[in-house]
Structures are given as structure tokens and as C-alpha cells.
Steps between C-alpha positions, in 0.01 A plus 500: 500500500547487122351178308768286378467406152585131405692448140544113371506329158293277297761285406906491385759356207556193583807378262703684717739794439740283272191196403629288732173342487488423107864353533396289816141379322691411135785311731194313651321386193903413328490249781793699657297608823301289667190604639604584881750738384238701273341550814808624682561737225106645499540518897828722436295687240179583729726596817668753325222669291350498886779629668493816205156564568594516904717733428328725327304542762175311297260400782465179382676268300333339172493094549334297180622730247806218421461234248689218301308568208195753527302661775150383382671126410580492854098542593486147293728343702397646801138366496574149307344668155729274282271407171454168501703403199853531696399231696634652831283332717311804740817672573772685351847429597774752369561232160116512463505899522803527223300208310202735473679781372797326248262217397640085486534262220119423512347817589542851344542780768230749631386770286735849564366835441592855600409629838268775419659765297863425631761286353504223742319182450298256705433183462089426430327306774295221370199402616147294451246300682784257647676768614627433891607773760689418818722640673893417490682638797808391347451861279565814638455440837852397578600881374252617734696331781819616381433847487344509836823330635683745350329747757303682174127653522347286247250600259419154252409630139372292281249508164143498621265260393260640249844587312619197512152345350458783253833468379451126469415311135165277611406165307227586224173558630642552868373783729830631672280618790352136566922414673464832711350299827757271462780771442336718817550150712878526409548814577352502800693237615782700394442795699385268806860397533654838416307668811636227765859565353468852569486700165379829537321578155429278195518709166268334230586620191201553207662671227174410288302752692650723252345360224093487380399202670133376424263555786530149682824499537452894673254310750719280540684699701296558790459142508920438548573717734220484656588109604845560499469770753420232743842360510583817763798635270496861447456478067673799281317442156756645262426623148739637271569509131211773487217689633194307705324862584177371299491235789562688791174480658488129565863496566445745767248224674737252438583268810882590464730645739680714186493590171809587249498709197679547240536920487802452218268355259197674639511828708195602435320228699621638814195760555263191451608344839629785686125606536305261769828279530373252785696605830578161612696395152862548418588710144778388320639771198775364251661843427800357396502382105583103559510472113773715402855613646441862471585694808173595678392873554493510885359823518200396282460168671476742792251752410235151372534375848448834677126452493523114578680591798289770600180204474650217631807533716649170640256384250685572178768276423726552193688316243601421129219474223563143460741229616876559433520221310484715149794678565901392530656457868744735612672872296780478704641228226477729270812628416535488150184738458606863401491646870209765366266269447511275734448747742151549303405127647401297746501087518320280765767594793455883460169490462470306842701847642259760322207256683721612817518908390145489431474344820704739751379829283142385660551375808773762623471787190673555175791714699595156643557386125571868349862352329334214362232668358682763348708228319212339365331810369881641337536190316142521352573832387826396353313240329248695376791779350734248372589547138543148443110460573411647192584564090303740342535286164358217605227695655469651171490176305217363709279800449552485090362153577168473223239218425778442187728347720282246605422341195619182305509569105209236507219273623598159625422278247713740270774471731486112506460423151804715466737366846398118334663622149793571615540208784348228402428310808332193546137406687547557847846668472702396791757780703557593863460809664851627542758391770655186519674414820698726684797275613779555753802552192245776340448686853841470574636597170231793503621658912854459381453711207280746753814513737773562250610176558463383112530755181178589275672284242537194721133617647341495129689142425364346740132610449530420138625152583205481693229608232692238233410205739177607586395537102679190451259314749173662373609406193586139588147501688318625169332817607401744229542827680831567678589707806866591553480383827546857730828349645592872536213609749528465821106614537217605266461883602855487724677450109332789319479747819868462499517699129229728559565838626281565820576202691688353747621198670553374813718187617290369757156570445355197443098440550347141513283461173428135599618176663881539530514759188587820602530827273657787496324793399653752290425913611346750309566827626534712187368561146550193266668453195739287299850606407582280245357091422503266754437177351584526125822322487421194706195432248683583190751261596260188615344555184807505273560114635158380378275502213167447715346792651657658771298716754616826665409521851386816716316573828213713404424839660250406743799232606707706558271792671352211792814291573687853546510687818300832340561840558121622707646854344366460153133304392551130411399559163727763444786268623317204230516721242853608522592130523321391185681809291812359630432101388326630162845617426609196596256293292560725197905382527415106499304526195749716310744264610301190297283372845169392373334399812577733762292393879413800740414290856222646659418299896440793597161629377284301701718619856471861394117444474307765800339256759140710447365434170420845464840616468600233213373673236771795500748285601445243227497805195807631627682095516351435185635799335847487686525144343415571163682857472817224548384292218318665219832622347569168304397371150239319437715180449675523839285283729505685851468201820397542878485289783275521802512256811380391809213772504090436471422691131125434384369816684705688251523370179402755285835710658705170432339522153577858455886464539446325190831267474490268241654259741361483930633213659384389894510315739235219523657173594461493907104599437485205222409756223175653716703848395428424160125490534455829518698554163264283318230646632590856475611403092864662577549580158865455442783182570556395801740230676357348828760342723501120496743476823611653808854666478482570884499136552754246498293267363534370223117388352421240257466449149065405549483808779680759185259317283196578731550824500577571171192367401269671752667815282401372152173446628474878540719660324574393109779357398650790278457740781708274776865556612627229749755533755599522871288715739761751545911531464782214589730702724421319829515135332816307480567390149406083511172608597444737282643340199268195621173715509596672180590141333114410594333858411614424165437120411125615651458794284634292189278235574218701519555701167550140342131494577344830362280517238 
């Protein structure tokens, strides 16, 4: 008899198909929803993402993927990890959990940064010498029971703990190892009480794997599962992100039941653990891309497993690269997208039925599957053939590309001297970093306008009603450097994909970035280029109303390459490059049209940064240059801005350096201005504006806490070099909040250019 092959997932969306969950969480913390009907929402939420993974025919369903917040956040809450500062008392209650992660009136929230290379964030773990761990059954548990009363095969995934410590921020001078006893006593526990419910398998994810970890934390490996193996739950150790080949020996020795990998990312690790695979251990292959909505190439995914098959039998399992969570719900809501190519993609939903192809191709042969293979493979080729996939002028512009192009008329302090002429700021020049809030009469005026329901003149009116109050209040609050306010964009890549050629746009394919803020990634499935300015006349017209310095506002290339769905038809950098071309043109129009201080966002840089360090070097020349290729066009007097946030920089500073803005603003406030440390030491050579408070917050912090940190900044950065202003942009805040925080960002940086030399 024929080995059956198992197929499950590492994890799935969990807004729901129309973010039911971001509507139910924002309800909760409006004081609209009280906390037992949260619940009843999630439970909704969970037994239908269960119920679609039944019936595809997934041998398991996925329980611990779901959170309120953030996967790793709910490790914290699990095991009683609160820092001591929230005062929570050894446990964290569902107030305690949102506390954490939104911050009160006395305590700023935890640190966020991206997860790995992707574009969702966690929240940082904090931890030190005080540091308790106990178990709270009150935490995932209770979905445990509900799935098994739901009649499902349970297999409990959750982030494993050397992930969850590496991925922590430690107290100075603390060894992160010296909490792993306590941590292995947790989840122990854990898994104790999982076994006499019933589970089946326990998937620990460690994502880090993929990265180069120093040699104790390698050893500590053995020493994990080695105790945790003891618990009597069969343990799939899933990697993904990347390739682990270089650790496949020990891995192979490993006291787990299974191991994942990632063969998206990595299908050349494959041969490593194919040879002497141990015959008692499960493999688990993510042949499915769980990053991007591109259809999958059965037939390929097919031929890789061949040999797996051939090795292991019942003993390969199969599945998507990486949790779902990266990618939007359900295609069938598409129905808006040009019918072509949508029928290029897949979103969480379909990819759950090419797991079940895959599936019945090996278990009963591909003529069991022949029509659904043969789809797959005609509308790769039609992809692949489409004229709309590629322009043979842009192709041509990017290969005239020379080291010209890259180039600013002049050094820095040229530049400066020059920008300062013409400007004439103050000390410590005060300004924001581009969107104010987004509130229900702009949204509504802007899907009106989107559904015919309003005329473009009505559409513009309205917008430019918008911009005069928002340069009224900056000028009312006193900042020196203006922002029109972005009323017209409903997202920072979404806005410009919309009047690029070689995109397109979906209705509902929204992707958790963080907390109850959920994106929705434009698609790039052809050759870029702009037809004609996208943001000229919004600027021109902010700046006609004001005689202070008004900024033009972009998303930078590398933006807009990483929080796009990418074509995997063309090299990344070939897709960067075509992108910068498009905003040069773009930043060429604001300046002719009198813009002197035009900002190009870059987030991005640090996500698109290769796990290995031996891949960063190519990676960062061809960012670098992508960047710059955008910006060198301008005068010397024309002072280009970017903003970075929420990312770890100091391991590469000289590429930050190299974009060489006059202007790089970041995020610093929720790690007290540590960020900035590596600045100072690293002599970044041109201005810079650290964040003095959290945007993602509703908190509104004092005048002494502003102070604080705007004087840990002076101490290491000098005064004519210092911008100040928010960590990031205002669209999320409601305006007597932000008008508040503003009010007190300026009265502090006043203050503290009354006392300069």
C-alpha cells in the first residue's frame, strides 16, 4: 500500500477575510465591546480558519497561530513575562496584554520591530535578572479545548523559546541565556498540559535558526530540546525565512519528532537532509511561497518532492514556506481585479487547496489532479507571455543607468551651507514626518470619490479644505517645516502604485502589519514606470498657503519594492531600479514646481536586509544605489529627507550613510534614544531627527519625558545637526492628541534652543 503523505500549515490570517478582527479589537479599546464579546468574536474567527483547513483536507489544523495583538506578545502573556514597570502583578489579563503593546499614561509601550525581513512587527520581550516565568493557563489553552471540541486534529504552534529570548531586548549587562531554565520550566509545563488534552504535535517555531547565531546559543539547542523532549509531545522544530543546511548535522541528532524547511526561500538545503535523514523523524517541506500571492508551479513543487518522497514516504509531510499570515485571505473577493491576473494568484484560501493538489498528486498520482495541474501550469505560462509584464523602454532606461546618475552635484557640507541659505531655519528645526490623521470625513470623502459617488471637482475641494486646516494648525503650533498633511492617501505605497503602470490592486487584500493595523499591499506584476506626476499639485498647493517651508512627501523605492506583492519573474533589484527611475521623475517635478525639501521614506531598508550576513553586501550596493539613483537629480539647494522606523540600524551605518540625505529621521522614542547610540558612535555624518514620541501610542507623554529625550540627543548629536519631531507619521492619531503631543514637541524644542550656546 502506497504511503500517505500528510500536508498542514504553519500558521493562517487571522483578521479574517473582511478584518473582522481589527474592527472587533478597535471596538474593544473605544470602550464599545467589552471584553467577553472580543472573545466571542476571536472564537468565531479560529472556528472558521479551522473549519477551512478541514476542508482542505490539511491533516491537522493550526491552533496558537491567533492573536489580539502579536504572536510572540502572546508568549509574554502566556508565561507571566510582563516587565515589571506595568505593574501587572505576575499575570497578564487581556487589559494587561493591550497595556503592553499600546502603552498607559505612565508607561511607554514595548519596543516594535519588524519580524525578520517581512513587514509585520512584534512587539520586543523585555527581560532582566527579575524577570519571572509561570505559566498562565488562562492563554492559549482554552483554544486548545475549543478546537478539540470542535472534533479537529490539533497541532498547537507556537514561537519556540530560544526565539522568543533572542528576539527579546535584555537589561544592560544581562546574559539572555541566564532566563532559559526558567523559560524551559514554562514550557514544559506547557506541553505537560497539552499531552493530557490530547494534541497530537506541538510546532515550535525558531525562525532565528536562519540567521548566524554565535556558538552558545547553537549549543543551546541540544540543551532545549533535549529537556523539552521529556514532556512526551512529538516536537516539529520549524525554520523558515531561510536556509539552516550549514546546521544540518546537529539538527539531524536533534531530540525532535520533525523538522520544517523553508524550500521557497531555500531549495537548495534539501540535499543536506535528504542524505542520512533519521528514520524515526517526520520531514516537513514548505513548497508553497507563504510570502507572496503568486500562483504556485505545481508541477515544480512536484518534481522537488519526487526525491523526498522516494526517501521518506509517510515521513514527508508538506506545506507553505512560512505561516499564511503574510499573505491576504481569500481571491474569491476579488472581483474588481482584471480577470487575467488574478488568475496569476493565489491568497491564504487557495493556497490551503494547492496544499490539497500537492497532496492527492502524491498520495493517489498526478492523473488524479491532471485538470488542476494543467490550470496551474497554463496560467504560469500566460503570465510569463503577457505583454503587460514587460516594456522594452523601461528595460532600456534601466540599462543606460551610469555611476552619473547616482550623484548629488556636491559633498554634504556644500549641500547644507547651501539648503540653510535659502531656508533659514532655526536650532533644532521642528516638522513632522508627513500624515496627519486620517479621519472618518477624509476616508469617506476619499471612497465616495473612488465609487463615482462625488465628482473630481468636489473630490479635489474637499482635500484642499483639508490641507488649509492642517497648515493652519502647524502653523498655529509653530513648526518650521510643513507637511501638507497626505489627506489624499489612503496608504504610503497603495497611493503611488495606483499611478504607476505595472501594478495592481486588489479590494480585499489586506495583511496585518501590526496590532489592529492592517495593509493592503499593492501588486507588481509588470515593468514600472510613471505616466505623468503623482504628487505635484497637492504640494504646490500646500505650499502656495504658507511662507514656511513646505515638504514634498514620497515612499522611496525600496518602500515601495518590500510592502508590494513582487513579481518572483524579474530580480528584486531590477524591480528597485525601475521604481527609483519612476520617483526620480517624480522628484525632478516637485522641485521644478518650487518644493525645496522634498522626503523619500525609506522603512524599508533594514526588512530587505538577507538574514546571512554574507549576502548583505550585494544587497546593500544595489539599495544604496536604487535610493540615490531617485535622489541625485536635484540642486544642490534642494535638501532631500528620509525616514526610517521601527528597525535595529547600527550594523549598517555606513549603507545608511551612503544614501547620503541631508535629512534621516527615525524612530527612537520606545528604546529611549539607545537607537541613537550607534549614530554617535558611528559619526553619521549628516542631520538627523530622532523621534522624541511614539505615534503608535495613544499616549500622550509629558513635557520633562520630551525634555529627557531631547537631551539624551544633544548629548550626542550637536545641536546644528538635530531635527526634532514624532517617531513616524500622524495618520492613526486622532487630532486632540496629536495637536497635544505636537503643542509639547515644540515648547520642548524651543526651550531647549533658548539654551544653546
Amino acid at each position: 500500500m502506497t504511503a500517505s503523505i500528510a500536508t498542514h500549515i504553519l500558521g493562517f490570517p487571522r483578521i479574517g477575510a473582511r478584518r473582522e478582527l481589527k474592527a472587533a479589537v478597535e471596538a474593544h479599546w473605544q470602550g464599545r465591546l467589552a471584553a467577553d464579546e472580543l472573545h466571542c468574536v476571536a472564537a468565531g474567527l479560529r472556528a472558521r480558519h479551522w473549519a477551512q483547513q478541514k476542508a482542505a483536507g490539511l491533516d491537522f489544523v493550526t491552533v496558537g497561530d491567533f492573536a489580539f495583538y502579536d504572536h510572540l506578545h502572546n508568549v509574554t502573556a502566556l508565561f507571566s513575562a510582563a516587565p515589571e514597570r506595568f505593574g501587572l502583578g505576575g499575570t497578564v489579563d487581556l487589559a494587561g496584554y493591550f497595556a503592553m503593546a499600546r502603552g498607559t499614561a505612565q508607561q511607554p509601550a514595548l519596543a516594535m520591530k519588524k519580524w525578520f525581513d517581512t513587514n509585520y512587527h512584534y512587539l520586543v520581550p523585555e527581560i532582566g535578572p527579575r524577570t519571572t516565568v509561570k505559566l498562565d493557563r488562562g492563554w492559549l489553552l482554552p483554544e486548545v479545548r475549543e478546537a478539540l471540541a470542535l472534533g479537529h486534529q490539533v497541532k498547537v504552534a507556537l514561537p519556540g523559546p530560544l526565539t522568543w529570548l533572542w528576539l527579546a531586548a535584555a537589561e544592560p549587562g544581562f546574559d539572555k541565556l541566564r532566563l532559559l531554565s526558567l523559560l524551559l520550566n514554562g514550557y514544559f509545563a506547557l506541553l505537560s498540559e497539552l499531552a493530557q488534552l490530547g494534541v497530537r504535535w506541538v510546532q515550535l517555531d525558531e525562525p532565528v535558526l536562519s540567521l548566524d547565531l554565535p556558538p552558545d546559543w547553537i549549543a543551546a539547542y541540544g540543551v532545549v530540546y533535549r529537556e523539552l523532549a521529556g514532556a512526551g509531545l512529538p516536537l516539529l522544530l520549524a525554520s523558515y525565512f531561510g536556509g539552516v543546511a550549514e546546521h544540518a548535522a546537529w539538527l539531524k541528532r536533534l531530540p525532535i519528532a520533525g523538522l520544517h524547511l523553508d524550500l521557497v526561500r531555500a531549495p537548495g538545503q534539501l540535499d543536506a537532509f535528504l542524505a542520512d535523514w533519521p528514520a524515526d523523524k517526520v520531514l516537513s517541506l514548505g513548497v508553497i511561497d507563504g510570502r507572496n500571492l503568486w500562483r504556485s508551479d505545481l508541477s515544480r513543487a512536484l518534481a522537488s518532492l519526487a526525491a523526498a518522497r522516494a526517501t521518506l514516504g509517510e515521513r514527508l509531510w508538506v506545506s507553505a514556506s512560512c505561516s499564511l499570515l503574510h499573505v491576504p485571505h481569500d481571491l474569491a473577493q476579488e472581483t474588481r481585479l482584471d480577470p487575467r491576473i488574478r488568475s496569476w494568484m493565489a491568497f491564504a484560501e487557495q493556497k490551503l487547496g494547492e496544499l490539497a493538489v500537492l497532496k492527492r498528486a502524491l498520495n493517489e498520482g498526478e492523473a488524479a489532479v491532471a485538470e488542476p495541474l494543467q490550470a496551474a501550469a497554463t496560467a504560469i505560462e500566460d503570465r510569463r507571455n503577457a505583454p503587460s509584464t514587460r516594456r522594452d523602454e523601461v528595460r532600456a532606461r534601466v540599462a543606460a543607468l551610469n555611476e552619473r546618475d547616482t550623484q548629488r552635484q556636491s559633498a554634504f557640507a556644500e549641500r547644507i551651507a547651501a539648503q540653510q541659505a535659502v531656508l533659514q531655519l532655526p536650532k533644532l528645526p521642528t516638522t513632522t514626518i508627513g500624515s496627519f490623521p486620517q479621519t472618518a470625513e477624509i476616508r469617506a470623502a476619499r471612497a465616495a470619490f473612488k465609487a463615482g459617488k462625488s465628482g473630481e471637482a468636489d473630490y479635489v475641494a474637499a482635500m484642499q479644505n483639508e490641507i488649509r486646516f492642517v497648515v493652519d494648525r502647524q502653523e498655529r503650533l509653530g513648526l518650521d517645516v510643513l507637511v501638507h498633511g497626505e489627506p489624499e492617501r489612503n496608504d504610503m505605497v497603495e497611493y503611488f502604485g495606483e499611478q504607476l503602470d505595472g501594478y495592481a490592486f486588489t479590494q480585499f487584500g489586506w495583511v496585518q502589519s501590526y496590532g489592529s493595523r492592517c495593509v493592503k499591499p499593492p501588486v507588481i506584476y509588470g515593468d514600472v514606470s510613471r505616466p505623468k506626476a503623482m504628487t505635484v499639485e497637492w504640494s504646490r498647493y500646500a505650499q502656495s498657503l504658507t511662507s514656511r517651508p513646505m515638504k514634498g512627501m514620497l515612499s522611496g523605492p525600496l518602500t515601495m519594492l518590500f510592502w508590494s506583492f513582487v513579481r518572483d519573474d524579474l530580480p528584486r533589484r531590477e524591480v528597485a531600479l525601475q521604481l527609483a527611475l519612476a520617483l526620480r521623475d517624480e522628484v525632478l517635478d516637485l522641485e521644478a514646481a518650487g518644493i525645496r525639501l522634498i522626503q523619500i521614506d525609506e522603512p524599508t531598508i533594514r526588512e530587505g536586509l538577507p538574514l546571512k550576513k554574507a549576502d548583505w553586501p550585494e544587497y546593500l550596493d544595489w539599495a544604496v544605489r536604487a535610493f540615490r539613483i531617485t535622489a541625485a537629480g536635484v540642486r544642490d539647494e534642494t535638501q532631500i529627507h528620509t525616514h526610517m522606523c521601527y528597525s535595529e540600524f547600527n550594523d549598517i551605518l555606513p549603507a545608511i550613510a551612503a544614501l547620503d540625505a541631508d535629512v534621516i529621521t527615525i524612530e527612537t522614542s520606545r528604546s529611549r534614544m539607545k537607537l541613537l547610540e550607534g549614530f554617535a558612535e558611528f559619526r553619521y555624518p549628516n542631520d538627523i531627527g530622532p523621534g522624541l514620541y511614539d505615534i503608535h501610542s495613544p499616549r500622550v507623554p509629558a513635557a520633562d519625558e520630551m525634555s529627557e529625550l531631547l537631551q539624551r540627543a544633544l548629548e550626542v548629536v550637536p545641536a546644528e545637526r538635530l531635527w526634532v519631531n514624532p517617531d513616524c507619521g500622524l495618520k492613526t492619531r486622532g487630532w486632540p492628541e496629536t495637536e497635544a503631543a505636537l503643542k509639547t514637541m515644540v515648547a520642548t524644542a524651543r526651550a531647549a534652543r533658548a539654551n544653546l550656546p
